[in-house]
Residue, then its C-alpha position, 0 to 999 in steps of 0.5 A: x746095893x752093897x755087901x749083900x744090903x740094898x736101900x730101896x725095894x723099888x728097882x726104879x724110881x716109880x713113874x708120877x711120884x713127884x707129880x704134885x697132884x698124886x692120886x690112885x689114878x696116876x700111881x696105877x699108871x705109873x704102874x703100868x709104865x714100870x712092871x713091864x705087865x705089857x697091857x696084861x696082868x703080871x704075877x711073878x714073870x709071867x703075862x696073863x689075860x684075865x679080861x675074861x674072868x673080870x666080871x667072875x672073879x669071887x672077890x670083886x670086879x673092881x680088883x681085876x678091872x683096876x690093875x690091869x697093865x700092872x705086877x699084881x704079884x703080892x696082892x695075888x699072894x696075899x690075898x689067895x691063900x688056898x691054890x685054887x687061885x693059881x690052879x686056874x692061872x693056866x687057863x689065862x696065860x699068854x706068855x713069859x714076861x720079857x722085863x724082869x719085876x721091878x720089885x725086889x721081893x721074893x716068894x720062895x717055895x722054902x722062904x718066909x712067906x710061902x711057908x707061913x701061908x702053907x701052915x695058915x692054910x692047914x691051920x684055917x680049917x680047924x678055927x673057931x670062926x664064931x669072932x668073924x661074927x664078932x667083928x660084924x656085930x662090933x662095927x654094926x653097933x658102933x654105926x649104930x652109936x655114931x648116929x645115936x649120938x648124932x641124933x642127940x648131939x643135934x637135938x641137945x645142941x650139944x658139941x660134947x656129944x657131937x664129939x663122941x659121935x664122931x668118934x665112933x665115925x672113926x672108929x667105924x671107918x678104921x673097923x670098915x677097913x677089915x671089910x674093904x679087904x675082903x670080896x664085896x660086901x655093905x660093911x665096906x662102904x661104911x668107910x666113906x662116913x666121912x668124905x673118904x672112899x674105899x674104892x679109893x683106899x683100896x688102891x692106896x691102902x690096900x694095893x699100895x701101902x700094903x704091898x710096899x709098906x715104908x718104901x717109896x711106892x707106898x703112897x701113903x707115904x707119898x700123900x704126906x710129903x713134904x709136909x710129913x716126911x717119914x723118910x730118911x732123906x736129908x737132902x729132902x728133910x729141912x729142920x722146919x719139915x723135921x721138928x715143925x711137924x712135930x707142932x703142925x701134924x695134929x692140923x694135919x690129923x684134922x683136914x685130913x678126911x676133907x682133903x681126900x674130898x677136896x683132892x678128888x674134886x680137883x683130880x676131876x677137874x684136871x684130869x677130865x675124869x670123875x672119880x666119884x660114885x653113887x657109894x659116895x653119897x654114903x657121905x651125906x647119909x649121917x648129915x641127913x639123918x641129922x637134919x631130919x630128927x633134929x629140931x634147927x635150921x640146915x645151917x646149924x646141921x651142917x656146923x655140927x655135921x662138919x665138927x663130926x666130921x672134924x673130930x673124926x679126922x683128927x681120930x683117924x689120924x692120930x690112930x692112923x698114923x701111929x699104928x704100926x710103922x712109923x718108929x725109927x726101928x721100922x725099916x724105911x725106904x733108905x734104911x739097908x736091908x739084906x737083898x733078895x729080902x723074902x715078903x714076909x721079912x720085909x713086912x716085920x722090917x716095916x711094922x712094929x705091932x701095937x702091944x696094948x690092943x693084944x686080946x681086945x677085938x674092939x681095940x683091934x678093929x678100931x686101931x688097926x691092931x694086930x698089923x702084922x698080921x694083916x698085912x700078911x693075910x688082909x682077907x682075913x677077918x680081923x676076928x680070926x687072926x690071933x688063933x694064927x700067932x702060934x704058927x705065925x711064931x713058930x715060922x718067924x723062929x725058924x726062919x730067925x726073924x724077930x717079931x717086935x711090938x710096943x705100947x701106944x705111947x712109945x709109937x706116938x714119941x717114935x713116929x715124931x722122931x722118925x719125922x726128924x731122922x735122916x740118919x739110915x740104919x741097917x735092919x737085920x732081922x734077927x736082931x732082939x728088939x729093946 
């Protein structure tokens, strides 16, 4: 820390983050080693005992049950945006925390954030929600689309259409994440098509990523290294790691839905602990369907099943990783940025939104569009989020933070310029973007 900056919103260095497997599971621990939650669940400085409301919780079990032991301040802020939420948390308080947060992010009554969500709480009783509706149609006829073409890709013998099916099995899996975020429903476990989890994403993503964007508890940031590091740190960074990844990320972008299954095999083979479920089988349904309609043997359904899956992943990490973050103008853990730093600021410092999906409810759910957003009410349909921009402006005006956003193509030129960076800058929030 210096002159009223600091470089990292991490207060120590995260437990297991070097580990060479990491996993949900080890960053989870490396959770309870750190927040000083004392075995209980922390919000703020204050210890609960949640164990009872677990099974009750609207939102889901699985939520409560996993951050057990953990600072589950930004996930309860975000994701409650009424006050019914915290009028409950009386009844389950034990006491006082006796370590300090070990997150340098700030909610304060008169701050950023708080007072966003006290206007999109006004607000959400007065929109039209007839585009949540919207949203579930979209992802239900993409669905649909990827096993249409499945079915014809296999029984035209056809790669050209095996490629447009797995296409709108990215486009599916992006768009389930709108679902994962929200309490329990059958649209979420669409993103498990191909090889992926939202149970597992919704550590990662939702718990991880979400909450500390850029920064070095964020573990899709963490899943990459070395080989795609988009942090500035020259000490880590060689020049074959900055300017080769240029050439090999797109390989990268192809295995990367069979890596998580591989990785998670691996993860139970070395720690003891299965880590699969019965929603994991969603995986096979699509090379099933496949070999039931079609007209060849089991080796020609699994070559044109695994091309599926292949091209799904190059999408999905083409779309993935030039969304919203990765752009030497987004805040990256090592960059200085003002102390004390209000939630809301930090999540404008970390995303830079996708200016040409604006409008387009497909192009937003099938991108990850309206990022900012997101991130800052993730269980909020997708569908619903443009009504919020005006009060959304109108707060990041008075509070003078600059809302910034660019094309597709200038994220895609800025994120392979971010892998080369390893100067730091300064972020100043009210900084006018070029």
């Amino acid at each position: 820390m210096a002159n009223g900056y600091i470089t990292t919103i991490a207060k120590k260095y995260p437990s297991f983050r070097d580990e060479r497997l990491k996993t949900t599971d080890l960053w989870l621990d490396g959770k309870r080693a750190d927040d000083g939650a004392e075995g209980l669940w922390r919000i703020h400085d204050t210890l609960y005992d949640l164990s009872d409301f677990i099974e009750r919780h609207p939102g889901g079990a699985e939520w409560i049950r996993l951050t057990k032991g953990t600072d589950i301040t930004e996930s309860f802020e975000t994701h409650h945006i009424n006050t019914r939420a915290e009028g409950m948390l009386a009844k389950y308080k034990v006491r006082e925390a006796t370590a300090p947060r070990a997150v340098q992010l700030t909610f304060h009554d008169d701050g950023f954030y708080r007072t966003l969500k006290r206007r999109v709480r006004d607000k959400l009783k007065d929109i039209d929600y007839a585009p949540v509706k919207q949203s579930k149609l979209i992802i239900d006829s993409m669905l649909a689309a990827a096993f249409g073409l499945a079915f014809l890709a296999i029984r035209l013998h056809s790669y050209v259409i095996g490629a447009f099916s797995g296409l709108f099995v990215c486009w599916t899996m992006i768009a389930a994440h709108n679902f994962f975020h929200q309490r329990d429903n059958w649209r979420m476990m669409t993103f498990n098509l191909a090889f992926s989890s939202y149970r597992k994403w919704r550590v990662s993503h939702a718990m991880s990523h979400h909450n500390f964007p850029n920064s070095i508890l964020d573990l899709e940031i963490t899943y990459f290294e070395p080989y795609l590091s988009w942090l500035p740190n020259p000490a880590t960074k060689n020049a074959f790691l900055r300017y080769g990844s240029w050439a090999y990320g797109p390989l990268v972008y192809s295995v990367l839905l069979y890596a998580e299954f591989f990785k998670r095999i691996a993860e139970s083979v070395k720690l003891g602990k299965n880590t699969f479920h019965l929603d994991d089988l969603v995986t096979f349904i699509l090379p099933t369907f496949m070999y039931v309609v079609g007209t060849t043997g089991l080796w020609e359904v699994v070559k044109m099943w695994l091309f599926v899956v292949l091209v799904a992943s190059f999408s999905f990490g083409l779309i993935g990783l030039n969304a919203a973050h990765h752009h030497p103008k987004a805040v990256h853990d090592g960059d200085r940025i003002p102390e004390n730093i209000d939630y809301a600021v930090y999540q404008l410092a970390a995303v830079i939104d996708r200016s040409d999906t604006k409008g387009s409810l497909f192009m937003v759910l099938t991108t990850f569009g309206d990022h900012c957003l997101h991130h800052l009410f993730p269980t909020l349909d997708h569908g619903i989020l443009p009504q919020l921009y005006p009060v959304f402006f109108e707060t990041c005006q008075e509070f003078e933070t600059v809302y910034r956003e660019m094309p597709w193509l200038q994220h895609i030129i800025g994120q392979h310029k971010q892998l080369a960076r390893i100067e730091t800058m300064t972020y100043n929030p009210s900084e006018k973007f070029h």
